[in-house]
N, C-alpha and C positions, 0 to 999 in steps of 0.2 A: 420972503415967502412966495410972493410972486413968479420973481424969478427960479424960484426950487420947482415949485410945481411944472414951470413950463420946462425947466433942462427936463424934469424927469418926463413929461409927452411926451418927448421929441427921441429920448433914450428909447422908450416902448414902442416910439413907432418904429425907428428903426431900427430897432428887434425884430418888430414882427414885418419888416420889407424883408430883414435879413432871411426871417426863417422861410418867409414865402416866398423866396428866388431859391433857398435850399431845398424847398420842399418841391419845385418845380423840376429844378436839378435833376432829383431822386426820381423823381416822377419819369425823367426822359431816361435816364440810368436804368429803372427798374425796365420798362417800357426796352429798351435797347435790349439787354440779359433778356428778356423773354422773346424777342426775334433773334435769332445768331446768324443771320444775314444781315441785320440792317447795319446799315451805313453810323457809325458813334457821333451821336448828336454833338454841337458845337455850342457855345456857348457855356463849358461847363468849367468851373473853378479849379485852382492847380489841385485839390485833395480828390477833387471827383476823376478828374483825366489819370495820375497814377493809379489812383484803382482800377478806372475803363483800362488804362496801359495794362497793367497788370494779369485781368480779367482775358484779352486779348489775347499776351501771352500763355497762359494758361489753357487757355481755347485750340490755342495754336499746337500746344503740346499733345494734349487728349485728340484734335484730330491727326497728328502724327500718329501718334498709337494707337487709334481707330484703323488709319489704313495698313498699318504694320501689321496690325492683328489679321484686316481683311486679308494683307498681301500673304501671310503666311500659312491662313486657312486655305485661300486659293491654293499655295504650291502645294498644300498638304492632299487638296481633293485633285489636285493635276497627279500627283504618285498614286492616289488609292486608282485613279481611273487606270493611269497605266501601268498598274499588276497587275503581270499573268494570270493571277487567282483571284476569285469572288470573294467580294469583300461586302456585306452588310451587317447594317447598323440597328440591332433592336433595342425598343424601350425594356421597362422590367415586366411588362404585360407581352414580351415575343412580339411587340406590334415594328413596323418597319418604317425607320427614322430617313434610312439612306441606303443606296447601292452604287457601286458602280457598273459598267459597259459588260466587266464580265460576267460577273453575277448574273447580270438580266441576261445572258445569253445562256447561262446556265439553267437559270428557272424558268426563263420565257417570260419576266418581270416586265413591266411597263409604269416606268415611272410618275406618270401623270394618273394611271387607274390603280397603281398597288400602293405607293405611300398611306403607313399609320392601317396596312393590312395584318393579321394577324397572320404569322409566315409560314405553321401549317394550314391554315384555310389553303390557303393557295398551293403549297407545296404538300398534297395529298400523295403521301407516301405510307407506308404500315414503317417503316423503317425511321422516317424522321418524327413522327407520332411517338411512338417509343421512347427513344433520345430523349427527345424532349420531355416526356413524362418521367424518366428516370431520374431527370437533375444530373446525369454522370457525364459529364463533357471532360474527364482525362482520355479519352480517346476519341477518334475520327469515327465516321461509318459511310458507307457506299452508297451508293443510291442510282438510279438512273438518271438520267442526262434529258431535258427536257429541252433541249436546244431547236429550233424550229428549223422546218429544212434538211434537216441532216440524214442521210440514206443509211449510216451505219450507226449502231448502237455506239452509244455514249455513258462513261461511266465515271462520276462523280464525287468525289473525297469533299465528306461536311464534317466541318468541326467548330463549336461555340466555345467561345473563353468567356469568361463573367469577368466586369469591369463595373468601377464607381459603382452608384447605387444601383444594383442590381440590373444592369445595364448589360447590353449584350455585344459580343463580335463575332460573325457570325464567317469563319472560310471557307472559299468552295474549290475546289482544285480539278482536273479534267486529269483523270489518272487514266483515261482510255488507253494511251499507247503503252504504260506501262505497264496496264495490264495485258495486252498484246504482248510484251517483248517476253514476260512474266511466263505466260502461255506457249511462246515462241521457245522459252526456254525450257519448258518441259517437255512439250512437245518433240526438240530435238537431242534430250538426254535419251529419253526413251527410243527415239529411231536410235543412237548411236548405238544402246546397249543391242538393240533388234539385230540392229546387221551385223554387228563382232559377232554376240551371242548365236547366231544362226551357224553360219561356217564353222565358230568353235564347236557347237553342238556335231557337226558333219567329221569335224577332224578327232572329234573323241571317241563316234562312232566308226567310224577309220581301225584308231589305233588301237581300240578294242576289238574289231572282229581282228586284226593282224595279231592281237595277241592271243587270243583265246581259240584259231581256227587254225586248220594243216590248211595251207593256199598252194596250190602249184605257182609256179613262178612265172607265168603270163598271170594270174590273178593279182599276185601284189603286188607286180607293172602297174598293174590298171588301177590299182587302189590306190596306189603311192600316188597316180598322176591323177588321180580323183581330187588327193589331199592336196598335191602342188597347186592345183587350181582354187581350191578355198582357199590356201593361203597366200594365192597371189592377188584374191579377191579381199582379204582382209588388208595385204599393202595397199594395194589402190585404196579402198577405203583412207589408212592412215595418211598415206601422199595426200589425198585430197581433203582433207581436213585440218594437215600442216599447211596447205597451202592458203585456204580457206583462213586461218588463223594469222597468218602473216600477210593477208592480201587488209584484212582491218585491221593489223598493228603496224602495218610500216607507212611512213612519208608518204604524201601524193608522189607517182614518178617526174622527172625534170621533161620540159618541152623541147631541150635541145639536143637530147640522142635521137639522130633520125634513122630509121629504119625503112630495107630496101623492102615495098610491099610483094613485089614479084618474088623474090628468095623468101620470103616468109611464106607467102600462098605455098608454092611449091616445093617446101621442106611441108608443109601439115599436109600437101596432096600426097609427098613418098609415103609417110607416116600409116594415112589415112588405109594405103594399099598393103603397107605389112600388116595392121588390122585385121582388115579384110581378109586377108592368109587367113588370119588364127580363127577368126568370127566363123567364116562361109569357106575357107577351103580352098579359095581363088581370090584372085584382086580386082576387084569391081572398079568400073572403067571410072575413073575421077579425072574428071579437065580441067585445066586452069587456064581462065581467060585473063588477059591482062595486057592491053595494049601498050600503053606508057610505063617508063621505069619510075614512078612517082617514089616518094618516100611518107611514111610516118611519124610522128613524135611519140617517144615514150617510152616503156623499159618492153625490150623483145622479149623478156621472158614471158611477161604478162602476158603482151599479145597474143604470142606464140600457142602460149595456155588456151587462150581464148579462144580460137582460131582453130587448134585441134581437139579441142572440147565438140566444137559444132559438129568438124569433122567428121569424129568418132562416131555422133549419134545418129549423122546422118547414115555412116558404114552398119550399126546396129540396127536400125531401122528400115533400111533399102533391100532388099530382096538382091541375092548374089548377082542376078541375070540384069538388073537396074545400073542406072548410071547416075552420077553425080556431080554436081559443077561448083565450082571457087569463082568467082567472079570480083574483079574490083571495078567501080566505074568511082567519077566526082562529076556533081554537077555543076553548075554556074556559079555556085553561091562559094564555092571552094571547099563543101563537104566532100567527103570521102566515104565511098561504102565497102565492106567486104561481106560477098554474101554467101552463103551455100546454100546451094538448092538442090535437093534430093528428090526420088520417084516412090519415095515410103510409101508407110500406110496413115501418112497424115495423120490430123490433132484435131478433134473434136472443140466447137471453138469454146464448150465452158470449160476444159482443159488450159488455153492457151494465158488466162491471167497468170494461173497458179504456178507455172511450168520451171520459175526460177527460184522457185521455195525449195528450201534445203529436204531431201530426200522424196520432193513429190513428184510420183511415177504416174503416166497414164495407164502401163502395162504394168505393173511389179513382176510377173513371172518372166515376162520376156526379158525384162531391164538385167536383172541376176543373170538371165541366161548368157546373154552376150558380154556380161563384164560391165553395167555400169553401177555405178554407186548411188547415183542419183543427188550428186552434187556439183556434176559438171556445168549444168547453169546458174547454179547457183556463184559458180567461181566465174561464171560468164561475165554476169551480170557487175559481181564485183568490181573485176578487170576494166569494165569498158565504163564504172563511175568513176575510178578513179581517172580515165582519161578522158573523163567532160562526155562520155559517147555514150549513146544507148542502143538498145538492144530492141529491131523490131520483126516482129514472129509473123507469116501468113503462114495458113495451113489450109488444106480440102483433104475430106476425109477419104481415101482412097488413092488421090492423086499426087500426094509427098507436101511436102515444106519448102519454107524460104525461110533461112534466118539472116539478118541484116545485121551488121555491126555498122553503125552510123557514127563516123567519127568528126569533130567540129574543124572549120576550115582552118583555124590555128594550129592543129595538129598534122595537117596534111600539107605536104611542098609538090609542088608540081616539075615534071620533071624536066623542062626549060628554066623554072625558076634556081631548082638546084643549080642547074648547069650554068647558068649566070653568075651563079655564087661563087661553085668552085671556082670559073674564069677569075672574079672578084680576087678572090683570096689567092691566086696565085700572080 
């Protein structure tokens, strides 16, 4: 009996040593799970360390897909940022979650003072107010452009798609240019019908008084040659709007057809002078200056175009008793210029932006009169993007023009370099 009582002490105490070193255990266990930096306590029994193991791994996992999730939110906001188009984020109250770069550049947004704004407070518009009250976002609507800075009007495509719980996406698009081109393009349907329909209107008038009237036969010489001339004003017209068509549907031209710039000058100076016959009745003195045999790169015809485009307006615009000069120079840099300069009646200088928009005249009665269409700059301008070159205008009102074709030193060969070539190649 003695001895029963005492095993069984000794059994309860070390029970309870056992449970108080377990209990210890748990204690550092628990203690450790609630910091998930600390270092895993030591001293812990093989059932506690495979769970701390366990635990560890476990840890290990969830912050894998912590940072996968971070890593894929971030690629996700590095896309929204670099779309072209405004992208924000509304709760179901319209208030503002997130934007990106363009959006704020579109509404004039400030991410530190508009976050969790309501997005017509700020975007006071009658047009976005509406929208928004109507619930109907299967369509876009317009709006103005709020952009800071900007000297020319801006014009905006907004459109909301509803997502999760009443949650919002909100795009902004900058349709400015397309509404330009949009504009651009009515604008030049209606010049094209303008100027067919005008000389048609002249040659109907024509063939009706030749039918309906007794004409002596000096009279419908003169009317017949009234009619040649509209209808040679209606081919130009077509010539230069097939050209104008094929100058933006065909290939950039190759840099390696060189072209001799003296025989080009003066094939557009002879040109220039039968003109001048038809225009004024005489050939108005045209010079070509041209020291060096240099060459060009590019397609002759173009330039050629180009070159007797200037020509032309200059022979339309210079007064018969006037003179007019071709000039090529290059400077140091190995640009190349061909310029004409005329003794007109000069360009008013808010004239000079507009001057290569298709069918814009400073004179319109005069332009008709002399034969232009009023798209020879505009084939100018074409002409010299496609050969990297631009087009630069002085003008004084009274005292003529300068028109520059500036072409880049990769298109211009100097004519020592040729000649070194040729030596080369033979």
């Amino acid at each position: 009996m003695h001895w029963g009582s005492l095993w069984l002490g000794l059994f309860c105490a070390i029970s309870l040593a056992v449970q108080v070193v377990e209990a210890k255990q748990v204690a550092r266990l628990v203690e450790w799970l609630r910091t998930p930096d600390a270092t895993l306590p030591t001293r812990l029994s093989a059932q506690w360390i495979e769970l701390a193991t366990y635990v560890i791994r476990q840890r290990r996992k969830h912050k894998d897909r912590l940072a996968h999730s971070d890593k894929r939110l971030e690629d996700f906001l590095a896309a929204m940022q670099a779309s072209p188009n405004g992208v924000v984020l509304l709760d179901a109250d319209d208030r503002i979650e997130w934007f990106n770069q363009t959006a704020a550049e579109h509404f004039d947004f400030d991410p530190r003072r508009d976050a969790q704004q309501h997005f017509t407070n700020l975007v006071r518009d009658p047009i976005i107010a509406a929208y928004f009250a109507a619930r109907d976002f299967q369509h876009s609507v317009l709006i103005a452009g709020r952009s800071p800075g900007r000297s020319s009007a801006q014009r905006i495509s907004v459109q909301l798609h509803v997502y999760g719980q009443s949650r919002s996406l909100l795009l902004s698009r900058d349709v400015t240019a397309i509404e330009q081109a949009e504009a651009m393009r009515r604008d030049f349907v209606a010049n094209v019908s303008h100027e067919i329909r005008t000389p048609l209107t002249v040659l109907g008038g024509f063939v009706e008084t030749l039918q309906t009237l007794q004409l002596s036969d000096e009279e419908q010489v003169r009317y017949l040659d009234l009619m040649s001339q509209q209808a040679s004003r209606m081919q130009s017209l077509v010539d230069d709007l097939l050209t104008l068509s094929k100058l933006e549907g065909s290939p950039f031209p190759a840099e390696h057809g060189w072209i001799r710039v003296g025989s080009l000058m003066r094939q557009c100076a002879d040109e220039g002078r039968a003109l001048s016959n038809l225009v004024w009745g005489n050939a108005q003195a045209i010079h070509v200056d041209v020291d060096a045999d240099d060459e060009i790169a590019g397609s002759e015809t173009e330039l050629h175009s180009a070159l007797f485009n200037l020509v032309g307006n200059a022979v339309r615009y210079t007064p018969a008793d006037k003179s007019i000069r071709v000039t090529w120079s290059r400077d140091a840099s190995g640009q190349g210029a061909l310029t004409v300069t005329d003794q007109g009646i000069g360009i008013a200088p808010e004239h000079i932006p507009r001057l290569t928009e298709r069918f814009y005249r400073v004179d319109r009665s005069r332009s008709r009169e002399t034969g232009g269409t009023g798209l020879g700059l505009a084939i100018v301008k074409h002409v010299l993007q496609r050969h990297d070159a631009e087009l630069k205008i002085e003008s004084t009102p009274g005292s003529g023009s300068s028109f520059r074709m500036v072409l880049p030193a990769h298109r211009v060969r100097a004519e020592a370099t040729r000649s070194a070539a040729l030596v080369k190649h033979d």
